[in-house]
N, C-alpha and C positions, 0 to 999 in steps of 0.2 A: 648116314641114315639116322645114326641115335640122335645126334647134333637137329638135325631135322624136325625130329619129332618132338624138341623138348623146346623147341625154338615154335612148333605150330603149338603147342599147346600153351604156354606163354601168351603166345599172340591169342590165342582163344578166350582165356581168362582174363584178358584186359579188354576185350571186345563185350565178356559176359559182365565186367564190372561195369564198363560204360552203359551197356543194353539197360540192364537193369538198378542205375542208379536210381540217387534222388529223385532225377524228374522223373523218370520212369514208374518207382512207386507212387509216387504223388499223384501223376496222372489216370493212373489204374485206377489207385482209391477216389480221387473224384470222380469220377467218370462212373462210378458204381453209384455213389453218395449221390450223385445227382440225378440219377437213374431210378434209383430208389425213392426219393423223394418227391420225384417227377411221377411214379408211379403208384404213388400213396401206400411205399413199404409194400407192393405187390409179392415178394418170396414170404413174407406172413399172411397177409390176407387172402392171398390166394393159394396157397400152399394144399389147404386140402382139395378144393377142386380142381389143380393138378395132380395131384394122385389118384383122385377119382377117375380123371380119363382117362391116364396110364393103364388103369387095367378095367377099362368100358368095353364092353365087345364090340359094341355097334359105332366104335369110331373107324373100323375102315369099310363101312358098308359100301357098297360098290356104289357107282356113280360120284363119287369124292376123285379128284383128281389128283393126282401124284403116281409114281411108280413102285412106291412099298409103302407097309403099314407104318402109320405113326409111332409103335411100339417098337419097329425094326428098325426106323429110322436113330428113335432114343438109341436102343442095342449097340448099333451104328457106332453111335460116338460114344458111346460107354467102353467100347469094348478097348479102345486104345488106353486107359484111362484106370480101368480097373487093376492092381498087381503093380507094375512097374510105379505108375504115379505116385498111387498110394503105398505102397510098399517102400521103394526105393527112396521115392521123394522124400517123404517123412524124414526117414533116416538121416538123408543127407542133411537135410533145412534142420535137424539136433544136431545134429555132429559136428557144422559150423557156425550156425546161428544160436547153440543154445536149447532151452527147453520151452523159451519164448518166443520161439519161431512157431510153436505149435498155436500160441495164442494168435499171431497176427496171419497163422494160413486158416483159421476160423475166420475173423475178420473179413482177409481176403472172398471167402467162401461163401457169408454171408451175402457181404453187396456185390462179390460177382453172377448172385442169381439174378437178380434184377439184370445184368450184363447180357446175361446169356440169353434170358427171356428176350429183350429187344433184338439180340441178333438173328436170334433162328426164327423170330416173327417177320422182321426184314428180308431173310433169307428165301421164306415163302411167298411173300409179297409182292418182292422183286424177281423171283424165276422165271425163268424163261424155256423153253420146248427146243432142243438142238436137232439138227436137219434129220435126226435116225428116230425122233418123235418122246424121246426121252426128256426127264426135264430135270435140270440144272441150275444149281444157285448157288449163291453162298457171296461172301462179302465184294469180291470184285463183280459181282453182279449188282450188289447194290450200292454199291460205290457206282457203275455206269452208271445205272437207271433211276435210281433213288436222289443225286444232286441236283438235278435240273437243267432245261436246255440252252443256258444262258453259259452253262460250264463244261461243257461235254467234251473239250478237249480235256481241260487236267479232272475229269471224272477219268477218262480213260486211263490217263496218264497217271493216275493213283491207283487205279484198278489192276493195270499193269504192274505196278509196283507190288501191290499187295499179293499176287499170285506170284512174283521170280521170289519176294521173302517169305513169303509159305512156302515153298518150295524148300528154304532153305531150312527153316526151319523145321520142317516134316522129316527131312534127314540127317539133322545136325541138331538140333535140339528137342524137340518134342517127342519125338517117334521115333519111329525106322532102328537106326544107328544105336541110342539110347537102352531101346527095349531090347533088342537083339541082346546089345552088350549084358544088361543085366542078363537075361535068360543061359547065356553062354555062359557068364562065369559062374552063375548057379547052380549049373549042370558040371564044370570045371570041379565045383567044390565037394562035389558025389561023384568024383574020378571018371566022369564021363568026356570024352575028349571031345574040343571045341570043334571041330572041323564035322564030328557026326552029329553033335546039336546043332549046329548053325545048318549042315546041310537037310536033316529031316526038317526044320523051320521054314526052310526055302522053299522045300516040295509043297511042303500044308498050304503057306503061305497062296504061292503060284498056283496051288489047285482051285482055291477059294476066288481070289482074284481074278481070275482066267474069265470065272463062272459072270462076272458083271455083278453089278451092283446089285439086282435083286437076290443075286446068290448068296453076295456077303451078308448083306441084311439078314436072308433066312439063317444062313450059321449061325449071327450072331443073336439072334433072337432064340436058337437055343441053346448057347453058351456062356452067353453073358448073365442071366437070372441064376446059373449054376456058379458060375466065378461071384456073382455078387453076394449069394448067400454060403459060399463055403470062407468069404472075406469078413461076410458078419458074424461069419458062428464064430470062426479064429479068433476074430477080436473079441466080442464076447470071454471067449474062454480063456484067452491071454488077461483081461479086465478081471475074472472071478478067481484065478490062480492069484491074483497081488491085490486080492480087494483090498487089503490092509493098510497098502502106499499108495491106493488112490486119492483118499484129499490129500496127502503132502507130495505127492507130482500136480495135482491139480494147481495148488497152491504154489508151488515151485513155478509153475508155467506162466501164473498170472503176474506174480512177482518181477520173475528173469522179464518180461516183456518191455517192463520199463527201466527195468538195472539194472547196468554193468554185473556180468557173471564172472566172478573171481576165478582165474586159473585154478583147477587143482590136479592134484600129477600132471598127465601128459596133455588134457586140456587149459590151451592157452589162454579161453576165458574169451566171451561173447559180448561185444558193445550191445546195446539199445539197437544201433542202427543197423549190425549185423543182421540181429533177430527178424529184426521189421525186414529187411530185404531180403535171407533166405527163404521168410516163412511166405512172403509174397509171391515172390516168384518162384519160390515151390508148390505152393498153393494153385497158379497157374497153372504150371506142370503137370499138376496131378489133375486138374478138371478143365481145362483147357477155356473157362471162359474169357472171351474177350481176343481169344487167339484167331479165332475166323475157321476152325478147324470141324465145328458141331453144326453150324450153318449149313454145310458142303450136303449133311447129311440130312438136317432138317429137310431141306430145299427138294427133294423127292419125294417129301410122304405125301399118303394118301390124305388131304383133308383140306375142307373145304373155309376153314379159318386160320390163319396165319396165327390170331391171338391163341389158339387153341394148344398150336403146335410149339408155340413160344412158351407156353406153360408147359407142357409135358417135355420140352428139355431141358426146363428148368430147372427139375426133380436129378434128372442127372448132375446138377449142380449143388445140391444140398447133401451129399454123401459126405463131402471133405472133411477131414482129408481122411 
């Protein structure tokens, strides 16, 4: 069995090295860069009038179509996103990427708004009403609908695709699996035995879930403004305990981004391209744009402009890391 598991995790790591190589970064960042530019730099210029609607009252006035508020929708996908991503993420994209990973998951962070804004604008665009009167979207929906009818086999055939590796991804990288694990060994580390965190997580979990989707929404919509600001006050107060090695980590971070980090004691020392691929697709991790994962959520709000709701989950895209 140990044989086993040192043999799946191998294979894992060479699957995560391939996923996430060269082209893989490359493609990310253009795909953002040309997003952005196609947008006229949209996460600056429109940055405050997404924030504006985020907390507008009259954005879920009744007769706007969807199944929850655009605010629960954001919540939605914030809530997988907030803690683990950024907590865990972070950590890990320093530990082997260096301190330069931190410069290229701002990057990342940056032109993944512009990302997310087109997905979850797509995602409401393209939705659809399933036979129980509910409405649904998200990227295999606009992979069907969105390519055209000259290609509607390999739309499908992509669509399909993109749901069995979401799938995969939801419990083997992004989510599920990941978050559990951290939360478990965290509670491990305060002598609490993993079998009675893992199982009160299951119950919460399964009670929230059960309720459907407008339930999760309402949870999250009052749990997630409380996880996001006990996240900023921490950081904060972590920031004013070491004001003193702020510009020399600042500075350390911009530097490592583009040069080799020198072993010292037990650290083996961080290439360039290290950096750039932990901090990437750590960056990923912790805000999920581009992953098809914030659409799902978009794709039910109450609102009657797509561009509307592509800006207000955009905003959950500018916290990174």
């Amino acid at each position: 069995m140990k044989d086993f598991v040192v043999y799946l995790s191998e294979a894992l790591n060479r699957v995560d090295d391939w996923v996430w190589g060269p082209a893989m970064l490359a493609l990310i960042l253009v795909t953002g860069i040309a997003l952005t530019m196609s947008l006229k730099g949209i996460q600056i210029s429109q940055f405050p009038r997404a924030v504006r609607l985020v907390f507008t009252p009259h954005r879920d006035e009744p007769g706007k179509q969807g199944d929850v508020t655009s605010f629960g929708a954001l919540c939605t996908a914030l809530a997988a996103t907030i803690g683990t991503g950024n907590i865990v993420g972070v950590a890990t994209a320093v530990s082997i990427g260096g301190p330069g990973a931190l410069f290229w998951m701002f990057v990342a962070a940056f032109f993944g708004m512009a990302t997310k804004y087109a997905e979850c604008l797509l995602a409401v665009r393209y939705r659809e009403i399933d036979a129980n009167g509910r409405y649904v979207g998200g990227p295999m929906y606009y992979i069907k609908n969105g390519i055209g009818p000259k290609s509607k086999g390999l739309a499908k055939f992509l669509a399909c695709m993109f749901s069995v590796f979401g799938i995969m991804a939801g419990c083997l990288g992004i989510g599920t699996y990941t978050q559990i694990n951290s939360v478990v060994e965290a509670g491990a580390a305060l002598s609490i035995d993993r079998i009675i965190t893992a199982s009160v997580i299951t119950v919460l979990v399964g009670a929230i879930t059960l309720g459907g989707l407008k339930y999760i929404a309402g949870t999250a919509k009052k749990i997630v403004p409380f996880m996001a600001l006990v996240y900023i006050v921490c950081c904060v107060a972590v920031i004013c305990m070491n004001i003193g090695q702020v510009p020399d980590a600042i500075a350390k971070i911009v530097t490592s981004a583009f040069e080799p980090l020198p072993a010292v004691g037990g650290f083996a020392g961080a290439t360039v391209l290290m950096a750039i691929q932990k901090g990437i697709s750590r960056g990923i991790f912790s805000n999920e744009a581009g992953l098809g994962s914030a659409p799902l959520a978009a794709a039910s709000a109450k609102t009657g402009s797509p561009a509307e709701q592509g800006l207000i989950n955009m905003t959950g895209r500018a916290r990174s890391p």
